[in-house]
C-alpha positions as CSV (number, residue, x, y, z in Angstrom):
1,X,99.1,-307.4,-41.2
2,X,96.5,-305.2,-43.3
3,X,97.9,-301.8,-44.5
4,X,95.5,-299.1,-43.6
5,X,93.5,-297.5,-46.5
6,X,94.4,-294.6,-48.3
7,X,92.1,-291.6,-49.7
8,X,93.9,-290.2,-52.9
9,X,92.6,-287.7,-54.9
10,X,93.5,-287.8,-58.6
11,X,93.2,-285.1,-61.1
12,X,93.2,-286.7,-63.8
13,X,93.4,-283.6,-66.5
14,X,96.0,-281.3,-65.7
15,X,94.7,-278.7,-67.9
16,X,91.7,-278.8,-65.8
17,X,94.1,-277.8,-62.1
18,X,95.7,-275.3,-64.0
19,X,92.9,-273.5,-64.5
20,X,91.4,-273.5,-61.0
21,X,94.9,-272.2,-59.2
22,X,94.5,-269.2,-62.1
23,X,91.4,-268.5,-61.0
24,X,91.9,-269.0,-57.2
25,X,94.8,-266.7,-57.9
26,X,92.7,-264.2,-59.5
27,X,90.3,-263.8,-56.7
28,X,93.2,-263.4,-53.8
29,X,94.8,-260.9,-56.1
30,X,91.9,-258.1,-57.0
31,X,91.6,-255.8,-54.6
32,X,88.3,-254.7,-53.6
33,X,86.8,-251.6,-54.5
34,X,86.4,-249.2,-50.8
35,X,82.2,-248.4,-49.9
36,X,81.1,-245.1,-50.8
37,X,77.6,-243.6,-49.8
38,X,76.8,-240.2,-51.5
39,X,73.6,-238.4,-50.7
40,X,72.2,-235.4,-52.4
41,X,70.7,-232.9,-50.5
42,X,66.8,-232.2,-50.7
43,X,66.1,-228.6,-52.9
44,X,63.1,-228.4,-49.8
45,X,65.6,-229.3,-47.0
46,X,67.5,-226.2,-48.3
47,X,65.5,-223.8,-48.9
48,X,63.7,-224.2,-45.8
49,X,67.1,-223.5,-43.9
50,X,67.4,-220.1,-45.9
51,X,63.9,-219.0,-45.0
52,X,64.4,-219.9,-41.0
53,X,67.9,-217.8,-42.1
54,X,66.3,-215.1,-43.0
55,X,63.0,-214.7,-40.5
56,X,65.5,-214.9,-37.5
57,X,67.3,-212.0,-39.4
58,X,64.7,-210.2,-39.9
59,X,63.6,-210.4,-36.2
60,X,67.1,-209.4,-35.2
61,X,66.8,-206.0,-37.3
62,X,63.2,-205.1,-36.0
63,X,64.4,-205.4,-32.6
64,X,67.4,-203.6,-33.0
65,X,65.0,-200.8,-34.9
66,X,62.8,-200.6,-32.2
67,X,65.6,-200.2,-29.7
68,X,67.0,-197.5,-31.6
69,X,63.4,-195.8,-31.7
70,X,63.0,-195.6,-28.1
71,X,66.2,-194.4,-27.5
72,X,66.3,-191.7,-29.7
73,X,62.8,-190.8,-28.5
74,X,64.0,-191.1,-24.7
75,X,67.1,-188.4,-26.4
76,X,64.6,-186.7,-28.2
77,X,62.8,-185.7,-25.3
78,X,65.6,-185.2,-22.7
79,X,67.0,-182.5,-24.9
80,X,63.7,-181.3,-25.7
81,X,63.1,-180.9,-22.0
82,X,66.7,-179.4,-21.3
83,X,65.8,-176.7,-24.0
84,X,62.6,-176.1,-22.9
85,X,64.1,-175.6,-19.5
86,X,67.1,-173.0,-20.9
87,X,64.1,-171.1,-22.5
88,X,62.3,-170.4,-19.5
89,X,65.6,-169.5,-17.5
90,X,66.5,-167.0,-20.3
91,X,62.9,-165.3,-19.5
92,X,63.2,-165.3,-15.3
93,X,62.2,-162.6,-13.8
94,X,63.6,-161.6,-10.3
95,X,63.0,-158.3,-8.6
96,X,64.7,-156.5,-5.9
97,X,63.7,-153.4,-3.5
98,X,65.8,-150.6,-3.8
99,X,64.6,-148.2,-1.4
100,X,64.5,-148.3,2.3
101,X,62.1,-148.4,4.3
102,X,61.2,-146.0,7.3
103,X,62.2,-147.5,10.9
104,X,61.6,-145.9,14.5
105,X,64.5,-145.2,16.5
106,X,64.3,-148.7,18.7
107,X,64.6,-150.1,14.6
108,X,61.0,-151.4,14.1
109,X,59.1,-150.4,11.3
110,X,57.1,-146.9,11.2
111,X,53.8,-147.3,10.8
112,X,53.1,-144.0,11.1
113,X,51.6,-143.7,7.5
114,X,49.1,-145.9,6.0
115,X,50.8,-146.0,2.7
116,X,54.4,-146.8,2.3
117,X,55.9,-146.3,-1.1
118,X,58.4,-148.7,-2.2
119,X,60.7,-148.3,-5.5
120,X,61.8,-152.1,-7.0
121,X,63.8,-153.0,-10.2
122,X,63.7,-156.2,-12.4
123,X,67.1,-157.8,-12.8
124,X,66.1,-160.6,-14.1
125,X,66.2,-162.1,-18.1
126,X,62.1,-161.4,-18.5
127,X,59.2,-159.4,-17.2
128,X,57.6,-160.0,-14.1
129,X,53.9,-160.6,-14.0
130,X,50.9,-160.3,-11.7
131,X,53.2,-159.0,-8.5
132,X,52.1,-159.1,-5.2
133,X,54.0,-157.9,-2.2
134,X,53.5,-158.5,1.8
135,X,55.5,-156.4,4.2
136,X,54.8,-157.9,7.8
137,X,56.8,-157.3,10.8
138,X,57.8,-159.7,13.6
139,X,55.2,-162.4,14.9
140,X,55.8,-161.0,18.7
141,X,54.9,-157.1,17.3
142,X,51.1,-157.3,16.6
143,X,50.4,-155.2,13.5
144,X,48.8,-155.2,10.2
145,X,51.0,-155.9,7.4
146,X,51.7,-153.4,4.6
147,X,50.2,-154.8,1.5
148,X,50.0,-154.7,-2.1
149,X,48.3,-156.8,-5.1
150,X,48.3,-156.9,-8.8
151,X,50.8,-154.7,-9.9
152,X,50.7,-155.1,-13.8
153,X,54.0,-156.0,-14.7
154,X,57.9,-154.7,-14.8
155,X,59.8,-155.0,-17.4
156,X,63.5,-156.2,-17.4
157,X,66.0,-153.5,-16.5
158,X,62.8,-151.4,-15.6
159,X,62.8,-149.0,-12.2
160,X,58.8,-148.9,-10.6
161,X,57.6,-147.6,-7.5
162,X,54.8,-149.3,-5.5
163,X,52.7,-148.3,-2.7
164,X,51.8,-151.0,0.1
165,X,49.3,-150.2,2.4
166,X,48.2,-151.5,5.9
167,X,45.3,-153.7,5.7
168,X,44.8,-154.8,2.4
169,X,45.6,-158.7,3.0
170,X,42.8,-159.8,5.7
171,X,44.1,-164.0,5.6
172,X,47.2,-164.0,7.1
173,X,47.6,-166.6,9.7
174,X,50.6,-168.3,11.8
175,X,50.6,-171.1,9.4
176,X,50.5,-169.4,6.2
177,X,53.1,-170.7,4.5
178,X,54.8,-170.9,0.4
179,X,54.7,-173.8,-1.3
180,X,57.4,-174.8,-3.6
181,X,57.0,-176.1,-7.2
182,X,57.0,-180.0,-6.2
183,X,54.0,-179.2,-3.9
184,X,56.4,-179.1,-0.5
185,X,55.7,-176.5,2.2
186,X,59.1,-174.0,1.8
187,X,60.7,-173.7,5.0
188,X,60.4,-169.6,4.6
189,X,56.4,-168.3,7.1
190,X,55.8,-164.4,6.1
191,X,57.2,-163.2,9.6
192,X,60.9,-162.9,9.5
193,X,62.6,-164.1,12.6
194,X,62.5,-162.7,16.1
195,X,66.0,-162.7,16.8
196,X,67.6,-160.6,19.1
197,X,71.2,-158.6,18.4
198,X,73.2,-156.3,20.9
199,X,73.0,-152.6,19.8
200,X,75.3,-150.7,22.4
201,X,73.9,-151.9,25.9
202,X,70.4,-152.8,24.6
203,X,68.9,-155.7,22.4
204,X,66.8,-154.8,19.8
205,X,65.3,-157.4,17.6
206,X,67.1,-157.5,14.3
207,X,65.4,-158.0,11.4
208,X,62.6,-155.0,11.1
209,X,60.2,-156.8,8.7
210,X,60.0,-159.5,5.2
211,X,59.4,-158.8,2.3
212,X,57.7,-161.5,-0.1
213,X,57.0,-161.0,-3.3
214,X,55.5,-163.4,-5.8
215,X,55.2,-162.9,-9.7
216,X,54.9,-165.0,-12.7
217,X,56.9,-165.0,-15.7
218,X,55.5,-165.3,-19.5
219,X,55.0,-169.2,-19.2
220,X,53.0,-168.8,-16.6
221,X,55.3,-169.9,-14.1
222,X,55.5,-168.6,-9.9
223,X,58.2,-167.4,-8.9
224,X,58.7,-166.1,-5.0
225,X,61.4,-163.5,-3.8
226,X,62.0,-162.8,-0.1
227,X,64.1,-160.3,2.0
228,X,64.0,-159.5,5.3
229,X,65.0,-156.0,6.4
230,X,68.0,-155.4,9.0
231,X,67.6,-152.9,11.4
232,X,70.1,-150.6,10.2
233,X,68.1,-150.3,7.3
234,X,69.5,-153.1,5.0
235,X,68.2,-155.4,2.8
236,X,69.0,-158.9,2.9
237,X,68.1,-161.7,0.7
238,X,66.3,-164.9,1.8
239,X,65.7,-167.0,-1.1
240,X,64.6,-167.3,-4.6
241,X,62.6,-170.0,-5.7
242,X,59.6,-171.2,-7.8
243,X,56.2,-171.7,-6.1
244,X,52.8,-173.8,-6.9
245,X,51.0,-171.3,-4.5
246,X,51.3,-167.9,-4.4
247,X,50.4,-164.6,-2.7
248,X,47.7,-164.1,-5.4
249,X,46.9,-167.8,-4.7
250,X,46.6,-167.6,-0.9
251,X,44.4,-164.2,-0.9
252,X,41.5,-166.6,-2.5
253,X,41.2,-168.1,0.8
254,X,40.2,-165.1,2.3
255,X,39.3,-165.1,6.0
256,X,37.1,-162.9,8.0
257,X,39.9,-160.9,9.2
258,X,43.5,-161.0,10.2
259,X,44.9,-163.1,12.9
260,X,47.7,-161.9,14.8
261,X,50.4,-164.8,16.0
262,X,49.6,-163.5,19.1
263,X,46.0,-163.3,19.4
């Protein structure tokens, strides 16, 4: 029976093995150095980052300056407006009558004269300017109103007497009425109010007659004033207020002649 063949490998210098096992040796043992990547930034990439930096910074402070600006502007004129407005308090006029006036014995105004003399004082913070006063009685009694018109002026803590007289004002109708400052009819006609009170066993009507003044203070501004007089000869007050149109105003519209509420 044939024996099967054999491969053999023969080394025939042993030097020569020797020197491959150092070597394969060599290789398994060195360890291999780890991958590094390194990468230097760009001068350009940089600097460009510092300019957007410092644009969006910039924005942020010109904003934030021009907020500031309008608010302190918006402050600015609030307080200028609030001054302005304790100015022209601190220089309001406001008068009051201090006199009676003369009433028959049912307590209706006496018309007897033509002229009715009237004594007023300024109690206000500054003088009173162009003054008008109406003196008109209740819309169900049929009379001319006592009148009078551009009375100079009176001075604060100042005592002056005027003279109305019937007639003078020929434009006063039913719907004459004061305007206030915002342009709104006041809820105050020229007639005070009809109403009737128990004196004893009779009524008698209770107001005799209102008193409206207007005037205008150094800035120019209307100011209205307006009592109505009891009859028991007593003064009450109405209302103070600022008007757009006053008595000096409304006698510009003159009409041909005065209309009774009754007529």
């Amino acid at each position: 029976m044939k024996e099967p063949n054999m491969i053999s490998c023969y080394i025939s210098t042993p030097i020569v093995a020797s020197h491959i096992i150092h070597l394969v040796s060599r290789v398994t043992s060195t360890p291999t150095s780890p991958l590094s990547i390194s990468v230097s930034p760009s001068p350009d990439y940089v600097m460009d980052i510092l300019t957007a930096a410092y644009v969006a910074l910039t924005l942020i402070i010109a904003v934030v300056a021009i907020c500031s600006v309008r608010i302190g502007r918006k402050q600015s004129q609030a307080a200028l407006k609030v001054a302005h407005e304790q100015i022209e308090q601190s220089k309001q006029p406001i008068l009051i009558p201090l006199s009676a006036l003369p009433l028959t014995m049912e307590g209706e105004l006496d018309y007897t004269n033509s002229e009715q003399p009237l004594e007023f004082m300024n109690v206000g913070t500054g003088v009173a300017l162009n003054i008008w006063g109406v003196l008109v009685p209740p819309k169900d009694i049929p009379r001319k109103p006592y009148s009078f018109s551009n009375q100079a002026h009176i001075l604060q803590s100042k005592k002056v007497e005027v003279f109305f007289h019937i007639g003078q004002f020929l434009f006063f109708t039913e719907s004459d009425k004061l305007f206030t400052e915002d342009d709104k009819p006041s809820e105050y006609d020229l007639w005070p109010s009809s109403e009737l009170t128990q004196v004893g066993i009779t009524n008698r009507r209770r107001y005799a007659a209102r008193l409206t003044l207007t005037y205008r203070d150094v800035f120019g501004i209307k100011h209205a004033t307006i009592y109505d007089h009891t009859n028991v000869n007593e003064w009450k007050i109405v209302d103070h207020f600022r008007v757009r149109r006053d008595l000096d105003d409304m006698s510009k519209d003159i009409k041909p002649d005065w209309v009774s509420p009754t007529s």
